[in-house]
C-alpha positions as CSV (number, residue, x, y, z in Angstrom):
1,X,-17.5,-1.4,9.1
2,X,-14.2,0.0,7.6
3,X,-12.6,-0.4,4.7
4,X,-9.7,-3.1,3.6
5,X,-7.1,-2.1,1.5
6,X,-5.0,-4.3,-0.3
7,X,-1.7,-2.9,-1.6
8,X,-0.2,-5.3,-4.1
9,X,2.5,-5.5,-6.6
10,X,4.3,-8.7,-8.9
11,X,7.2,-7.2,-9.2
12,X,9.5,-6.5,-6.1
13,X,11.4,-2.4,-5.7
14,X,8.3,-0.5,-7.0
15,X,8.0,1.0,-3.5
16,X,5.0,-0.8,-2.4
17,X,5.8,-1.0,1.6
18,X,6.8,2.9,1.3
19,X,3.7,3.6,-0.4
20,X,1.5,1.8,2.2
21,X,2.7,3.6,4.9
22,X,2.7,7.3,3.5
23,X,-0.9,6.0,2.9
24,X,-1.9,4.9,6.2
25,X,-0.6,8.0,8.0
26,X,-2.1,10.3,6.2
27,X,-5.4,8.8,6.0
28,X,-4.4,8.8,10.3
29,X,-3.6,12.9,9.6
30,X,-7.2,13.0,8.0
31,X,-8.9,11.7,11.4
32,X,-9.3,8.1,10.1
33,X,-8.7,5.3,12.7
34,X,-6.2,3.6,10.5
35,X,-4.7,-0.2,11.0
36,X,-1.4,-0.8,8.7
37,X,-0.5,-4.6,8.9
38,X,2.6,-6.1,7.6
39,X,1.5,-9.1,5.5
40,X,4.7,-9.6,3.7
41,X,6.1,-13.2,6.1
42,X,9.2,-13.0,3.5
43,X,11.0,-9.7,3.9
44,X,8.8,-7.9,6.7
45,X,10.2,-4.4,5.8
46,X,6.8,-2.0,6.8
47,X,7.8,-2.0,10.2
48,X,11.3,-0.1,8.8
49,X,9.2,2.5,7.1
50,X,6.8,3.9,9.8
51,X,9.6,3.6,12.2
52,X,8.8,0.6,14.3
53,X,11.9,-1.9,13.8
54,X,12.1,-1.6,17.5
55,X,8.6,-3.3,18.3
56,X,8.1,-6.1,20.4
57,X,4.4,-5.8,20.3
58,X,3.0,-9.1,19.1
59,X,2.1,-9.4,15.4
60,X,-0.4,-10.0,12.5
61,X,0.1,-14.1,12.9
62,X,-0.7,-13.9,16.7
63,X,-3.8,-11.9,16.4
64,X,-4.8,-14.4,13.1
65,X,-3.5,-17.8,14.9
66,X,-5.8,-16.4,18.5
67,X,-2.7,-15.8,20.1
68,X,-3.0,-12.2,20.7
69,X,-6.1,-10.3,20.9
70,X,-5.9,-7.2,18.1
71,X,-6.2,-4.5,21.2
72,X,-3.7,-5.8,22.4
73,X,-1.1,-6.2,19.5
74,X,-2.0,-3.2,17.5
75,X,0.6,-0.8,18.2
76,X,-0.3,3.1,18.4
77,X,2.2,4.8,16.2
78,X,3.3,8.3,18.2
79,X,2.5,10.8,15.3
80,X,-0.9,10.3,15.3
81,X,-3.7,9.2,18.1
82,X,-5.2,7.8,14.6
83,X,-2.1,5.2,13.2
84,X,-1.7,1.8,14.3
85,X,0.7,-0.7,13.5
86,X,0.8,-4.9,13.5
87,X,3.9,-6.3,12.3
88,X,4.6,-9.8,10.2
89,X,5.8,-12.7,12.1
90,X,9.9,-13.0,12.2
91,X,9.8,-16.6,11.9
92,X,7.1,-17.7,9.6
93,X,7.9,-17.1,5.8
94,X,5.3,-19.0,4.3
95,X,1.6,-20.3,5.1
96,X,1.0,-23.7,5.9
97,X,-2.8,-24.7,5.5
98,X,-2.4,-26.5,8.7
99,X,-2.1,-23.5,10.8
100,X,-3.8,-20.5,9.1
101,X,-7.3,-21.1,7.4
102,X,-9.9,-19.1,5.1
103,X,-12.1,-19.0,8.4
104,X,-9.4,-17.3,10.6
105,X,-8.0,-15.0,8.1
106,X,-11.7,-13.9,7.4
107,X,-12.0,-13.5,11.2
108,X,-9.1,-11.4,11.3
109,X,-10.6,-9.0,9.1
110,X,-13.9,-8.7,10.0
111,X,-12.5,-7.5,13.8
112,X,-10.0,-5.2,11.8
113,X,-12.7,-3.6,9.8
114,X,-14.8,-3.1,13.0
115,X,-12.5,-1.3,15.2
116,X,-10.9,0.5,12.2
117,X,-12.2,3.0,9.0
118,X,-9.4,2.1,7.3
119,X,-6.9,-1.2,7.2
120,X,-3.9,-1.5,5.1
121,X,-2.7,-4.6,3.9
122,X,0.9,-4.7,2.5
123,X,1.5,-8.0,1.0
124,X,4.4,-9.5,-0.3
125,X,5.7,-8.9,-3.6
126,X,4.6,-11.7,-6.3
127,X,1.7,-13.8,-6.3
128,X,0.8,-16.7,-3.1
129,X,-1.0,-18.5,-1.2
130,X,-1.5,-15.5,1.2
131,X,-2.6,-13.1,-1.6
132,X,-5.3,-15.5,-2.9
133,X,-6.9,-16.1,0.6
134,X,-6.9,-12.4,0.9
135,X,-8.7,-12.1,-2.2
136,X,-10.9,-15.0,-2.4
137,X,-12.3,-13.1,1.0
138,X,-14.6,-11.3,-0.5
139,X,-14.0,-8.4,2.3
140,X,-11.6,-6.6,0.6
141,X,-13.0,-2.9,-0.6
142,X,-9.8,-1.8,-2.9
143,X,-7.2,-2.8,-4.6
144,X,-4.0,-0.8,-5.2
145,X,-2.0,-2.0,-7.8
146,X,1.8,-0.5,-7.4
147,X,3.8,-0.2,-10.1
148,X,6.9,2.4,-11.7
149,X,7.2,3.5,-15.0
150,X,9.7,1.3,-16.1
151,X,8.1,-1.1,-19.6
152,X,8.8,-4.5,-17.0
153,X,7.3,-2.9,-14.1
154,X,4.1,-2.0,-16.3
155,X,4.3,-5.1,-17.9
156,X,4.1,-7.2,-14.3
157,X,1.3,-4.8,-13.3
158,X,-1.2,-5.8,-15.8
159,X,-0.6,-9.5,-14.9
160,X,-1.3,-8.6,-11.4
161,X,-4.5,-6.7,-12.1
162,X,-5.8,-9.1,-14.5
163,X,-5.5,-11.8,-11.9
164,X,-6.8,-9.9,-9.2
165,X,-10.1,-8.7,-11.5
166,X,-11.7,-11.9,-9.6
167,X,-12.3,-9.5,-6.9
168,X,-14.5,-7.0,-9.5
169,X,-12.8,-5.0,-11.8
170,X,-14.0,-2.1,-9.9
171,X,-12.1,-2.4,-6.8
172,X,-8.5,-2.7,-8.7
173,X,-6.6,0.9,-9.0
174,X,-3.0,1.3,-9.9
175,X,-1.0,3.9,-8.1
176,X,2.3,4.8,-10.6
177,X,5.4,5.3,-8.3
178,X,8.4,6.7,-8.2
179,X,7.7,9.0,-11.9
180,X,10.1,11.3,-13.4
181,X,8.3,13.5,-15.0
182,X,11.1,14.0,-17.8
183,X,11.8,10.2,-18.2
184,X,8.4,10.1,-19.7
185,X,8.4,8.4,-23.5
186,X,12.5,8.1,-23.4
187,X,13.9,4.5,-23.5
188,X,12.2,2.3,-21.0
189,X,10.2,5.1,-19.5
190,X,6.6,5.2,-21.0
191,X,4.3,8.2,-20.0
192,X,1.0,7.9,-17.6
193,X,-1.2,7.1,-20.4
194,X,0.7,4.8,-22.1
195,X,0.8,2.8,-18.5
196,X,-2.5,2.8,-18.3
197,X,-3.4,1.6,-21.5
198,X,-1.1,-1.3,-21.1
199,X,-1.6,-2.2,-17.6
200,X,-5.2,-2.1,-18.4
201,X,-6.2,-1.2,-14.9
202,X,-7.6,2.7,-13.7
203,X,-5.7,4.8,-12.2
204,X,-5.9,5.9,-8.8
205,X,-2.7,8.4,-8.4
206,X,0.8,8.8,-9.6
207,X,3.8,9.3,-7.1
208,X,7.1,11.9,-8.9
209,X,10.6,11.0,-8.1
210,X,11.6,12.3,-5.1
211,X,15.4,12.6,-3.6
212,X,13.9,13.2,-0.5
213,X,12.2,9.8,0.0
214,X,15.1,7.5,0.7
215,X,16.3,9.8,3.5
216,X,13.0,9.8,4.7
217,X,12.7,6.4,4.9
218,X,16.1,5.4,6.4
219,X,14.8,8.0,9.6
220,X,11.9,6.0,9.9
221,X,9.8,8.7,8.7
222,X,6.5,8.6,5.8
223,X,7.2,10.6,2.5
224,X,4.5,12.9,4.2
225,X,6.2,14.1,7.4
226,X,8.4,16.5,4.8
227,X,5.8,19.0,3.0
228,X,8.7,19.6,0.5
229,X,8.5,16.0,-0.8
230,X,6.4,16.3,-3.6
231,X,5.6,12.2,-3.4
232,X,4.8,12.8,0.1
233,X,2.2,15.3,-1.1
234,X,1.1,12.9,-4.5
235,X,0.5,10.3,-1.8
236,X,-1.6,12.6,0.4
237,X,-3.8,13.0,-2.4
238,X,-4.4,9.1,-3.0
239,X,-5.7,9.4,0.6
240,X,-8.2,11.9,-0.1
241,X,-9.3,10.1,-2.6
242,X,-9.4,6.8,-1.0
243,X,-11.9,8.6,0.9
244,X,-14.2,9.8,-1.5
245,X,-12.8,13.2,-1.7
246,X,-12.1,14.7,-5.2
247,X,-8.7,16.1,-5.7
248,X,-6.6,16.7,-8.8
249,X,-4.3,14.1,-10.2
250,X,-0.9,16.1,-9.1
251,X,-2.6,19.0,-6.9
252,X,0.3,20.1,-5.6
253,X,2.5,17.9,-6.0
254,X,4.2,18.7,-9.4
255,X,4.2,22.0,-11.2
256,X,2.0,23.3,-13.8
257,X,4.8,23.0,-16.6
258,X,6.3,19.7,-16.0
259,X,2.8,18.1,-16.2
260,X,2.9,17.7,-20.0
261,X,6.0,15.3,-19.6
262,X,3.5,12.9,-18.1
263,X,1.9,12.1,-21.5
């Protein structure tokens, strides 16, 4: 069976969707069969970030509803043999009960975690009904908790972890995005520790500022496919590591000297 990762945050603009994708191709780029699925039914934006806005492949709902078998909908991404995408439904923004039950969902991601080592969940920003059948699942093997450096941000990601400790407080990781390293302890910028002390939940990798991720993005490329993007290259790490590998908080990603201004 592979492994279902839930990518979560309270607070909408932390970069959650960008961060789920960089995440899904490069565990692709490290010979994982990877599944990315677009489970935000609101604003439906992961398709913009690996570059599939285009798709008319069926989606997430269609494969969950018995529409659409998943071989059929999952749509190979053309970077990698390894990347496949399912998109969220255009015209369903919220879940009725009627429609979508415990016992589909669950279905849904036992045949995802059989045919793939590793499926991405992006869900939508906030707390739901979605987000708490996810959880309540009992299938899901981590949790990555997205949040930026900004006090609010940090403030919305320890209510998200402490109400998704239901799933066992050893499954919940946060993932700090979008740092700048010289922000650190200046007004409304609180350093890596102090995050984690107040978030309360362990750290699993922290993303620098990049200028080159919004360009990225906009092409319809991951933060990876540029080497000189040093969030691209943070990110690639949090793969690694979501594979058991051990690497080094910002191997390569941020210089020796700046790495003091995290603290």
């Amino acid at each position: 069976m592979g492994k279902i990762i839930m990518i979560a945050s309270l607070k909408g603009g932390v970069g959650k969707t960008t961060v789920c994708a960089a995440l899904a191709h490069a565990l692709a780029t490290l010979g994982n069969k990877t599944l990315a699925v677009d489970m935000d039914f609101g604003v439906r934006s992961l398709d913009i970030a690996l570059g599939h806005e285009n798709s008319t492949s069926p989606g997430c709902w269609d494969v969950m509803t018995g529409r659409a078998s998943l071989g059929v909908a999952a749509e190979e991404d053309e970077r990698s043999d390894n990347l496949f995408f399912l998109s969220a439904p255009m015209n369903v923004d919220s879940i009725d009960d009627s429609v979508l039950t415990d016992k589909m969902l669950v279905t849904f991601l036992k045949n995802a975690a059989r045919e793939y080592d590793y499926v991405l969940l992006d869900m939508a920003a906030g707390t739901g009904k979605l987000l708490d059948m996810v959880s309540d699942s009992g299938l899901v093997d981590t949790v990555l908790v997205v949040c930026t450096q900004n006090a609010a941000s940090v403030r919305a990601a320890e209510k998200l972890g402490a109400s998704l400790y239901k799933t066992g407080d050893e499954k919940v990781r946060l993932i700090i995005n979008s740092f700048v390293c010289d922000g650190a302890g200046k007004k409304d910028f609180v350093g890596v520790m102090n995050i984690i002390e107040h978030s309360s939940v362990t750290l699993m990798g922290v993303v620098p500022w990049d200028r080159r991720v919004e360009g990225l993005i906009s092409s319809g490329k991951t933060v990876i496919e540029d080497k000189k993007c040093s969030a691209g290259r943070a990110l690639h790490n949090i793969a690694r590591r979501l594979t058991g590998e051990s690497v080094a908080l910002l191997d390569g990603a941020v210089p020796n000297r700046y790495r003091i201004k995290l603290y």
